[in-house]
N, C-alpha and C positions, 0 to 999 in steps of 0.2 A: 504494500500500500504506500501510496505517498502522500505525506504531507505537507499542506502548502500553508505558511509563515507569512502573515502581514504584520509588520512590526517596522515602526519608521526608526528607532533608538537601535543601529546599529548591532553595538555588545550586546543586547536582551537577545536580540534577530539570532545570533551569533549563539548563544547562551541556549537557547533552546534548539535551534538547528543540532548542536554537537549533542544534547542531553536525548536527542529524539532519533538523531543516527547511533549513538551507543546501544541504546533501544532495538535498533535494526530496521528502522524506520527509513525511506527515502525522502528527501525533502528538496521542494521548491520554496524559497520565497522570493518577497514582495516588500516593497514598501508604498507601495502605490496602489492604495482602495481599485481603480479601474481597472489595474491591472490585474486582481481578485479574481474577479467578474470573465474578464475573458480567459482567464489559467484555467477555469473553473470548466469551463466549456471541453477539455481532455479529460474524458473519460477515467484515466488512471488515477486523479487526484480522491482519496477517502479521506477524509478530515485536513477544515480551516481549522486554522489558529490563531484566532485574530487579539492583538495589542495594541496601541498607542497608533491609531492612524491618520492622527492629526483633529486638526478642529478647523476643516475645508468645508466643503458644503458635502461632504461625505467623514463623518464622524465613524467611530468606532462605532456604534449602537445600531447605527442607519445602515453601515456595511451588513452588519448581522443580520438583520432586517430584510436586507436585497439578498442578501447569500439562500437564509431561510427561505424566503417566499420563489426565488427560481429555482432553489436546489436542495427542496426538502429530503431527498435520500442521503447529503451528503451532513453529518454530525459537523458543529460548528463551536468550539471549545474558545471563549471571550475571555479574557484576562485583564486586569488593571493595573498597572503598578504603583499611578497614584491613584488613590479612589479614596470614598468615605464611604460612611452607612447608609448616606441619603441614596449613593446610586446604586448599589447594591441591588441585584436583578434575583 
């Protein structure tokens, strides 16, 4: 299976890529919400990762959102790194 990493901070990107190929995991990522969208569109990809993808007119939340509603088969795992209780899903 491969998983595909959207995460704009670099070292996190980085940080989780190596912790998910130790795993035996394959991985794409991303730091670019559109470019999500179209990775997503290859059949091989089984689980987003989605982190910190800015605060453009495509937010982390709003990514999840578009991921979910075209690509309900594919599992969609959201992380925060700064976050509080209030966002808390």
């Amino acid at each position: 299976m491969v998983v595909l990493i959207s995460e704009q901070i670099s070292p996190v990107r980085c940080r989780i890529r190596g912790v998910l190929q130790e795993a035996g995991y394959q991985v794409e990522e991303t730091h670019d919400p559109p470019a999500v969208l179209r990775q997503l569109g290859h059949p091989r990809i089984g689980l987003v990762v989605i982190g910190s993808v800015g605060k453009e007119a495509l937010d982390s939340i709003a990514l999840l959102r578009l991921v979910h509603a075209q690509y309900r088969d594919i599992p969609v795992l959201l992380f925060a790194a700064d976050s509080s209780e209030e966002l808390a899903i």
